[in-house]
ROLUMNU-107111 format. One line per 8 residues: for each residue z, y, x of N, C-alpha, C, O. Coordinates in pm, 1 decimal. Example, Ala and Ser with C-alpha at 12.3 -4.5 7.8 and 13.67 -1.06 7.14 Angstrom:
2
780.0,-569.0,1319.0,780.0,-450.0,1230.0,780.0,-330.0,1320.0,846.5,-331.9,1423.6  708.0,-225.0,1285.0,714.0,-106.0,1367.0,787.0,3.0,1290.0,803.9,113.8,1340.9 $
***
This chain:
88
9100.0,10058.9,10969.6,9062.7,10163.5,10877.2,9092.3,10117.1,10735.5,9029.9,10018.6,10696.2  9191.2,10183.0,10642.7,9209.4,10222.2,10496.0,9054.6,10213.4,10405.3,8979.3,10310.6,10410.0  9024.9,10116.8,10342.2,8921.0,10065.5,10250.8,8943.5,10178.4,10177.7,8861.6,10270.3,10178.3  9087.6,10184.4,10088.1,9105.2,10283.0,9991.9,9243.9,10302.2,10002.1,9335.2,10220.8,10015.0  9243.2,10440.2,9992.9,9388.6,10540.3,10019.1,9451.8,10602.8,9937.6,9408.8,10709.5,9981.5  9533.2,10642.4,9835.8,9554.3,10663.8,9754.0,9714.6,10742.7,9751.4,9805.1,10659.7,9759.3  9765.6,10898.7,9741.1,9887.4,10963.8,9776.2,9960.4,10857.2,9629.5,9903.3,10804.6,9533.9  10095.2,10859.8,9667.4,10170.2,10784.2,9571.3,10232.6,10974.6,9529.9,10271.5,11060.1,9609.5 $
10220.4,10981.5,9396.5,10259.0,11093.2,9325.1,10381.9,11111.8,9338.0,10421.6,11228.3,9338.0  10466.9,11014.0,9351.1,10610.6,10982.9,9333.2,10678.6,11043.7,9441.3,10601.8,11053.8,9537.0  10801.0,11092.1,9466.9,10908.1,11094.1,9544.7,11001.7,11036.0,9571.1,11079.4,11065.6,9661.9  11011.8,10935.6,9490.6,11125.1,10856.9,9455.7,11106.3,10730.8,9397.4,11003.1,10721.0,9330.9  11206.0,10593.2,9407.0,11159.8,10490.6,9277.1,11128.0,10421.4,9387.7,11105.0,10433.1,9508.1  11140.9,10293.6,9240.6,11099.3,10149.4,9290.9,10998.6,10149.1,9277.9,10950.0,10222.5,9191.9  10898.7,10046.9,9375.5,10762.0,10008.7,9425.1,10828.4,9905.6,9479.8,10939.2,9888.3,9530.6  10681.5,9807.1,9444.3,10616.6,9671.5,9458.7,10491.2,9698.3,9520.4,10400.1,9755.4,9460.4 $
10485.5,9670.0,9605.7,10351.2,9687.8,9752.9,10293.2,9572.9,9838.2,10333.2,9509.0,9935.5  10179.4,9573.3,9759.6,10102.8,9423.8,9849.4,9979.5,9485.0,9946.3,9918.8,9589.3,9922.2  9960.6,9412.2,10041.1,9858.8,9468.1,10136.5,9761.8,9292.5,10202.0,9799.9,9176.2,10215.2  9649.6,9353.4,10222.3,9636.3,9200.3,10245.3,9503.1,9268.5,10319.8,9468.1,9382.6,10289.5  9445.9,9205.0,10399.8,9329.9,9208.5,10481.8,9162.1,9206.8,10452.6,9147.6,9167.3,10336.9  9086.4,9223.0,10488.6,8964.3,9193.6,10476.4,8901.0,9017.6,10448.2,8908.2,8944.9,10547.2  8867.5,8982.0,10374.0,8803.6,8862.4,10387.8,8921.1,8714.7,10424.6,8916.0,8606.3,10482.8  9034.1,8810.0,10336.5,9186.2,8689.7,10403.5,9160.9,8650.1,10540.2,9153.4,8535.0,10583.2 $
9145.7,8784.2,10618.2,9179.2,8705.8,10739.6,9329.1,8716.8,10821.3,9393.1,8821.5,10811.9  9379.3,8606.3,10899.2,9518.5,8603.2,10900.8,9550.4,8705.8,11026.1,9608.7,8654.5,11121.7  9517.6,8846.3,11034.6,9556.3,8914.9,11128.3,9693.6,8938.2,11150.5,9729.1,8975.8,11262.2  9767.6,8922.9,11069.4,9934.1,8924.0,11144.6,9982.4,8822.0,11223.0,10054.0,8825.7,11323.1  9920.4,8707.4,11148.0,9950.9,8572.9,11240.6,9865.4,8597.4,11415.7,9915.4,8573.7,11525.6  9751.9,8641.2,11390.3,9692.6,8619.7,11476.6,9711.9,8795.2,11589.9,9715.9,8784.7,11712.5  9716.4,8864.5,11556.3,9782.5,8983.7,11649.2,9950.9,8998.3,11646.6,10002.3,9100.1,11692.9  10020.9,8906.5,11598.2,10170.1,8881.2,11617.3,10266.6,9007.3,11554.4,10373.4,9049.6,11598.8 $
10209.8,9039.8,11466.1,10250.5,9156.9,11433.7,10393.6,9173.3,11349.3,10427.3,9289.2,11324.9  10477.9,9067.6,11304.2,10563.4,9061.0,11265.6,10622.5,9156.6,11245.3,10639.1,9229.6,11147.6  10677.6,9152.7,11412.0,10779.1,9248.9,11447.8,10749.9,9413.2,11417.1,10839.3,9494.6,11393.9  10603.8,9444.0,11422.1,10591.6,9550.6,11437.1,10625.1,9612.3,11187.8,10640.7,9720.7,11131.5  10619.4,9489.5,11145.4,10635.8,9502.0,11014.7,10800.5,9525.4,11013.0,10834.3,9639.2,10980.3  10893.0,9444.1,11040.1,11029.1,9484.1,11084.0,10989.1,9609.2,11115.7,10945.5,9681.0,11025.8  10995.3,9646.3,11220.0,11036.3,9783.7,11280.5,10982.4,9857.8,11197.0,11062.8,9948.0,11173.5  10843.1,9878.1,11107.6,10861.3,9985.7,11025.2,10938.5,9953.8,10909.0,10944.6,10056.7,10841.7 $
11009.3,9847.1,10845.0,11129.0,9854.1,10769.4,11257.8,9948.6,10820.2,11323.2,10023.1,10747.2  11277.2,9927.9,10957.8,11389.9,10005.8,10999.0,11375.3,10158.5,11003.0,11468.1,10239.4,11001.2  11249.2,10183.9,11008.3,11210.2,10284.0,10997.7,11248.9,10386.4,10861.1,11293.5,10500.9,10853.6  11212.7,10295.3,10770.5,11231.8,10355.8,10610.5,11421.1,10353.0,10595.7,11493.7,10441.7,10551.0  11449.2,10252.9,10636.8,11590.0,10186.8,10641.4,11707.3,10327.3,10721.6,11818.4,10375.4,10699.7  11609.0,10342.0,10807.2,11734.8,10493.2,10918.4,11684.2,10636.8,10791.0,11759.8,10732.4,10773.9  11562.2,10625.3,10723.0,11582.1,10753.0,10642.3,11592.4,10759.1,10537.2,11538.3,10845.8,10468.5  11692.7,10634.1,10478.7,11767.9,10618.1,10386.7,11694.6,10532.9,10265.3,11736.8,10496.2,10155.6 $
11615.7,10523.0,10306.0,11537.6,10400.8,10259.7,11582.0,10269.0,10163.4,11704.2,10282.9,10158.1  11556.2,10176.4,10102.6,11611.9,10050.1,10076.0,11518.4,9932.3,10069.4,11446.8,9958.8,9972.8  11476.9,9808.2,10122.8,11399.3,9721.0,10133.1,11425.2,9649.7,10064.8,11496.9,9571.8,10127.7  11415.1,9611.2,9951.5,11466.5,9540.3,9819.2,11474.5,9389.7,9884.2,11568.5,9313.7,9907.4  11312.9,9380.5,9905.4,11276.3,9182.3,9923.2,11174.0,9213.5,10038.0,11142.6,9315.2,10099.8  11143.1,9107.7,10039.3,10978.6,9107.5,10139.4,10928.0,8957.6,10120.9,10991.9,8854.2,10101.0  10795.5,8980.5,10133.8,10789.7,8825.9,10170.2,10602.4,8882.5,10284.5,10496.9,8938.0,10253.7  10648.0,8837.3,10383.5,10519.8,8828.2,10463.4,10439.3,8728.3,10510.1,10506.0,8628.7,10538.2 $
10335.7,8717.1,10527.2,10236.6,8561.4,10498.4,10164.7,8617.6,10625.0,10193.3,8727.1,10673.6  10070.9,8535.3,10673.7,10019.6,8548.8,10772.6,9882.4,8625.2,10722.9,9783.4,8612.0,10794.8  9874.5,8684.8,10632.8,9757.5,8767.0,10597.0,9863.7,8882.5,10504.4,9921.5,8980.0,10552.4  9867.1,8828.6,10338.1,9911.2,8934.0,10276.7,10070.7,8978.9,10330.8,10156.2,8945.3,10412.8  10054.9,9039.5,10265.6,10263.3,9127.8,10289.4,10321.6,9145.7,10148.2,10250.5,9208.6,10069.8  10394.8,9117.6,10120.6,10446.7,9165.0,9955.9,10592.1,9259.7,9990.8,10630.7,9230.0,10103.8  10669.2,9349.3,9934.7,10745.3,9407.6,9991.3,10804.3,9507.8,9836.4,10731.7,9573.3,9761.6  10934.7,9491.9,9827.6,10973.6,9597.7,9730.3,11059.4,9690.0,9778.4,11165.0,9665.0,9836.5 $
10998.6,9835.3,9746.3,11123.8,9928.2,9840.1,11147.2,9995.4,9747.3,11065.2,10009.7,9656.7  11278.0,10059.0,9747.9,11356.1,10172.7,9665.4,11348.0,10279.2,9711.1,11461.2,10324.3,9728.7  11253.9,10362.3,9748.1,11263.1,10510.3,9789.6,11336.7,10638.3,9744.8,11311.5,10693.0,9637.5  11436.3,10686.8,9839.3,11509.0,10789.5,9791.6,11481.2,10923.3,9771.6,11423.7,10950.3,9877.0  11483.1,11000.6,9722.5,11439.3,11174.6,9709.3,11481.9,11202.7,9808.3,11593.6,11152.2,9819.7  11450.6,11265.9,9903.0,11501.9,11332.6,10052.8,11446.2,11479.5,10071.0,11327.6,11496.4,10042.6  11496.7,11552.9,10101.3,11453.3,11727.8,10159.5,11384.2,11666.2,10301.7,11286.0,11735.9,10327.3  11399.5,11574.1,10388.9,11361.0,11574.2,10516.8,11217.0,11522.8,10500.5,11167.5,11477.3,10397.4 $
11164.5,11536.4,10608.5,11047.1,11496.3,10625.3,11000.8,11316.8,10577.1,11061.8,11210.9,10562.3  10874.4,11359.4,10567.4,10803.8,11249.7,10504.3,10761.0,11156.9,10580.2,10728.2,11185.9,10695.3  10750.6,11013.0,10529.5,10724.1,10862.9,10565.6,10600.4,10927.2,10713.6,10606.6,10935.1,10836.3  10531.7,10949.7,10639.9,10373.0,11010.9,10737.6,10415.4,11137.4,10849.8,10342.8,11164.5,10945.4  10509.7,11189.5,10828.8,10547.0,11294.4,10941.6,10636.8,11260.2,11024.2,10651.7,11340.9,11116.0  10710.6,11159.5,11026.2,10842.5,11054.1,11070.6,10753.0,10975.0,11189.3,10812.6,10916.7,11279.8  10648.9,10976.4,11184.8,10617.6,10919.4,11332.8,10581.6,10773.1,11272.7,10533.2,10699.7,11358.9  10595.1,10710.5,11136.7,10590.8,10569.6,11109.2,10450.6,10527.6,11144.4,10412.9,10440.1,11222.2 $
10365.5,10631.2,11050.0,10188.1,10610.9,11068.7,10122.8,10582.7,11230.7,10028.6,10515.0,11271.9  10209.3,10658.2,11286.7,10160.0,10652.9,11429.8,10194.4,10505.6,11476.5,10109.2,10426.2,11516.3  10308.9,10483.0,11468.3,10421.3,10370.1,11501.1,10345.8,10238.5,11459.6,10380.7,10130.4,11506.8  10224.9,10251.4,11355.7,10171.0,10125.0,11327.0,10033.0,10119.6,11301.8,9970.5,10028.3,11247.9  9999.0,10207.4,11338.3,9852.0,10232.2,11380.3,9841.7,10146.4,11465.5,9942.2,10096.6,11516.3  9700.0,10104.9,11505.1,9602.3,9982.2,11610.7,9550.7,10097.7,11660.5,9523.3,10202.6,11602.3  9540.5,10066.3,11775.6,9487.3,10143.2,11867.8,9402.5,9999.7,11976.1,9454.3,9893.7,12011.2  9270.0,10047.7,12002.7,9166.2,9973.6,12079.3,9252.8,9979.2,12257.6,9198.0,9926.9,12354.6 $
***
């Protein structure tokens, strides 16, 4: 669950995006989640997307993306949210 959620106003543009856990705990290291961080890069990447850098740690994520103006559907309607959701 999202502590705090916040719509990015933007359509477009560079962003710098850090994410990091509760109480630094190392949940990527420890649920192996790597891959599942890849795959939503490819995700942004097939809808034209650009992944500037990344750097992922076994807790935080740092990540710069170039987002393009698109008519097609959005990051959240693309199936990504689902795609990286935890599910019990």
């Amino acid at each position: 669950m999202c502590a705090h959620k916040t719509a990015i106003p933007y359509d477009n543009g560079h962003f710098f995006i850090t994410f990091t856990y509760y109480k630094w705990l190392s949940l990527i290291a420890v649920a192996d989640g790597y891959n599942l961080i890849y795959k939503s890069f490819d995700i942004l990447k097939s809808q034209g997307h650009f992944v500037i850098g990344f750097d992922i740690m076994p807790n935080p994520v740092h990540v710069a993306i170039a987002f393009k103006k698109q008519a097609s559907p959005s990051i959240k309607s693309s199936g990504m949210e689902k795609d990286l959701s935890v599910t019990k």
